[in-house]
C-alpha positions in Angstrom: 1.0 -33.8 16.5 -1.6 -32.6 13.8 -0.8 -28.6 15.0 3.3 -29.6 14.6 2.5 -30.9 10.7 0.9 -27.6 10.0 3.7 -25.6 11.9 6.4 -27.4 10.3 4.8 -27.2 6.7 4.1 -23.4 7.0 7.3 -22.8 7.9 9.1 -24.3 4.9 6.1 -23.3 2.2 7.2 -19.8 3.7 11.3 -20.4 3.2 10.1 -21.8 0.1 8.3 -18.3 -0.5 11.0 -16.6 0.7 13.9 -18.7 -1.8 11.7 -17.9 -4.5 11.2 -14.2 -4.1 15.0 -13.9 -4.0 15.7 -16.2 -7.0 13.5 -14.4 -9.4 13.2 -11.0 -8.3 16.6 -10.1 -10.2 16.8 -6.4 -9.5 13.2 -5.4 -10.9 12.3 -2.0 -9.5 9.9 -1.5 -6.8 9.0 1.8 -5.5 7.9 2.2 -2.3 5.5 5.0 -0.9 4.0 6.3 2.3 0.9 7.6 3.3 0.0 11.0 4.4 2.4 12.9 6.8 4.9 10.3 6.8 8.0 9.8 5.6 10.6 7.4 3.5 12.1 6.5 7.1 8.4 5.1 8.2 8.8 2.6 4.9 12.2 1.9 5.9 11.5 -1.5 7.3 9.3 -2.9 4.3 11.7 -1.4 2.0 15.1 -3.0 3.6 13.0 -6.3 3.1 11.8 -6.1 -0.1 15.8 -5.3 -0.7 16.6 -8.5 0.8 14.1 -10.3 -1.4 16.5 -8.9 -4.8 14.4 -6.0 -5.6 15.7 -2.7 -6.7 13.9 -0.2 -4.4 13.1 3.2 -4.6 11.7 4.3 -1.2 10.5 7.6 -2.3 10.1 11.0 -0.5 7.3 13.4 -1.4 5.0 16.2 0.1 1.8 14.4 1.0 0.2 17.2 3.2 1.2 20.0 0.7 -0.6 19.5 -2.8 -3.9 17.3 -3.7 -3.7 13.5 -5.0 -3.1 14.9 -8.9 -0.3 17.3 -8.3 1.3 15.0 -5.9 1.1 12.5 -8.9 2.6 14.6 -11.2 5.2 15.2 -8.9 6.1 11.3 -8.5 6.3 11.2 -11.9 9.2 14.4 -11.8 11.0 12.0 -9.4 10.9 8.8 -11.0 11.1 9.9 -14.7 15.0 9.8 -14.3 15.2 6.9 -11.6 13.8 4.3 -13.8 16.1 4.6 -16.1 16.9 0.9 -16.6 14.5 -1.4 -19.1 13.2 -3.7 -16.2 9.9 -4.2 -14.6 8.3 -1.6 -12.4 6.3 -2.6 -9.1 5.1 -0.5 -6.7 4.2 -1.0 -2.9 2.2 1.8 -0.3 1.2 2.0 2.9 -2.4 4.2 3.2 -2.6 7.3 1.0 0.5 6.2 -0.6 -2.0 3.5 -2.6 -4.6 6.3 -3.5 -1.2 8.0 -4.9 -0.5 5.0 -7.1 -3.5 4.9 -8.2 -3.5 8.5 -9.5 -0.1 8.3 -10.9 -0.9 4.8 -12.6 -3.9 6.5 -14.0 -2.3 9.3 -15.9 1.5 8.1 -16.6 1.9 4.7 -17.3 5.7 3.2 -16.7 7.1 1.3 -19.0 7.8 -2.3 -17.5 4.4 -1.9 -15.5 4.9 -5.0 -13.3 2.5 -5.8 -9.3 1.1 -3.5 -7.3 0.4 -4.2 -3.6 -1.5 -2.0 -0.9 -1.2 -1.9 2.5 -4.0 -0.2 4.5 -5.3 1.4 1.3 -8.4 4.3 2.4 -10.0 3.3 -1.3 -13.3 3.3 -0.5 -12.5 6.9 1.9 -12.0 7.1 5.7 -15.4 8.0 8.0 -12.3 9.7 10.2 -11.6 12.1 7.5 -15.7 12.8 6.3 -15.9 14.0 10.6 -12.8 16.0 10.6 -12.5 17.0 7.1 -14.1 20.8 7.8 -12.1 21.2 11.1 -9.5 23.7 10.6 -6.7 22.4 12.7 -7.0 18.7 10.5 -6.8 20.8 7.5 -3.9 22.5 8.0 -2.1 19.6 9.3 -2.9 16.9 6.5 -3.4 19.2 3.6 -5.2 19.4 0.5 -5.0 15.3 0.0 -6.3 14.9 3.6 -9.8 16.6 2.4 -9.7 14.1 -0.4 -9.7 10.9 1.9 -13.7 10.9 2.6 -15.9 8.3 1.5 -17.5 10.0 -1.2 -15.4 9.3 -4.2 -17.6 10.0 -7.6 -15.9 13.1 -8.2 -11.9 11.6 -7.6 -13.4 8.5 -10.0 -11.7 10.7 -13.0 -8.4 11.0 -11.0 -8.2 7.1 -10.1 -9.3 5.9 -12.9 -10.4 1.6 -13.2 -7.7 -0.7 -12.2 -5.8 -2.2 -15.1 -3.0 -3.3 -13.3 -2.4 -6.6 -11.3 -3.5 -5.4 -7.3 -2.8 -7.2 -4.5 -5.2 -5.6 -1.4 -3.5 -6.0 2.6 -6.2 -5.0 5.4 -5.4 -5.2 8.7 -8.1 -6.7 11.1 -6.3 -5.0 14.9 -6.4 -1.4 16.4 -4.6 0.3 19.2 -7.3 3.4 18.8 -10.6 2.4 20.0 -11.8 5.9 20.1 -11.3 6.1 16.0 -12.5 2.8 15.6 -15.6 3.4 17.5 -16.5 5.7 14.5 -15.7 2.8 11.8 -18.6 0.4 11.0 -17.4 -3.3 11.0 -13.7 -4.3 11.4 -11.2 -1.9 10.9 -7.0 -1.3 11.7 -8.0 1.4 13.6 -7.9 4.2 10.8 -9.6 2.0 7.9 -12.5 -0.1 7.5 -11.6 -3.5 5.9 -14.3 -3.3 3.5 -13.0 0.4 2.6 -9.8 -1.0 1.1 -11.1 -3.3 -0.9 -11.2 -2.3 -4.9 -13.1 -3.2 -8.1 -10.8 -5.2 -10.3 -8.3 -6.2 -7.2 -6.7 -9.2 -8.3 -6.2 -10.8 -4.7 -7.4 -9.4 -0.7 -6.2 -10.6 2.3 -6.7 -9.8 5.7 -3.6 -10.2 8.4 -3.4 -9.0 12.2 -1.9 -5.5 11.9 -2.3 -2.4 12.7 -3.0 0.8 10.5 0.1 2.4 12.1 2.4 -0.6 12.6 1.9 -2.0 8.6 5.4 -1.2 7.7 7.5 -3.1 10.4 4.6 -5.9 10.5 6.3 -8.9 9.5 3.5 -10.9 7.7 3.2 -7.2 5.9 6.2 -7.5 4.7 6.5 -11.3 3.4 2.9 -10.9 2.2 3.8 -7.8 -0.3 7.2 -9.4 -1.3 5.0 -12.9 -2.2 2.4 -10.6 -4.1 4.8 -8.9 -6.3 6.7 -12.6 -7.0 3.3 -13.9 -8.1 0.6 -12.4 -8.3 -1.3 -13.8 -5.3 -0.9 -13.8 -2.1 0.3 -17.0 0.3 -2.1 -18.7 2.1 -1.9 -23.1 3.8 
């Protein structure tokens, strides 16, 4: 009887959520971003519910294996100097690199409207993956100049990131489908990302979930959990 009670009352605080998000979200923009060599359609499923929530979403396209974290930033900024072109609030929500990119863009131009910011997966604190393969040739052609910048030793991207001013919402994923990576990653990890690397100095709220670095996106507790982030500023728990 006692596990039917906290069924039944997790299930409507989550409609309740839900109602919410969708009553007072009222078009505010949220722009979406994926992490390194991905693409807008990987976001797709976050983005379509963030949509359904009453959000104005940008999911937005650009060259993460080309250019390093700055000149990718400046390049977001190309892209959504014209799209936000409407005097409303401005969230933002990323999956992996794609919160190391916020960060960077957030630290240099600051939208007007700067509403929530939630990450998904974020490598914050760097990726032990990327300090092993970071001098092998064939990773560094295939994930760029940004993929040399995801080791754990950040004191020299501090100046790029900058100090979070900025409500952040932190998601870390606590599952992995890759042992073999995750056999390199001290404590628990998504199988790409330690949970103690996404977690960031000045972080407003953390929570862990069962996901998957690759499967964030089309998680479904991914998805409510940023959607109830950017409504207020914390993140849902019984």
């Amino acid at each position: 009887m006692r596990l039917v009670l906290i069924l039944f009352l997790f299930v409507l605080f989550t409609l309740i959520g839900i109602s919410t998000i969708s009553e007072k979200a009222r078009g505010d923009y949220v722009v979406v971003l994926h992490g390194i060599a991905r693409d807008s359609d990987y976001m797709r499923p976050l983005a379509q519910y963030l949509e359904g929530q009453g959000y104005d979403t940008i999911n937005l396209d650009y060259p993460s294996t080309e250019f390093g974290l700055e000149e990718l930033a400046r390049f977001m900024n190309g892209e959504l100097s014209d799209r936000l072109s409407q005097d409303k609030p401005v969230h933002f929500a990323s999956h992996s690199m794609g919160g190391l990119l916020i960060r960077a863009y957030l630290n240099k131009y600051r939208p007007k409207n700067l509403g929530r910011v939630v990450q998904l997966a974020p490598p914050n604190n760097g990726s032990e993956i990327a300090d092993l393969l970071k001098d092998n040739y064939f990773y560094q052609q295939y994930y760029g100049p940004a993929g040399e910048q995801l080791i754990t030793e950040q004191a020299e991207l501090n100046k790029i990131f900058g100090e979070v001013y900025y409500p952040l919402g932190i998601i870390a994923g606590n599952r992995t489908i890759d042992p073999l990576s995750s056999a390199l990653i001290p404590d628990t990890d998504d199988g790409k990302v330690s949970i103690d690397s996404t977690k960031l100095k000045g972080m407003s709220d953390h929570i862990e979930i069962e996901a998957t670095h690759t499967f964030f996106p089309s998680n479904k507790q991914a998805q409510f959990q940023s959607g109830y982030f950017l409504q207020n500023g914390a993140f849902f728990r019984e």
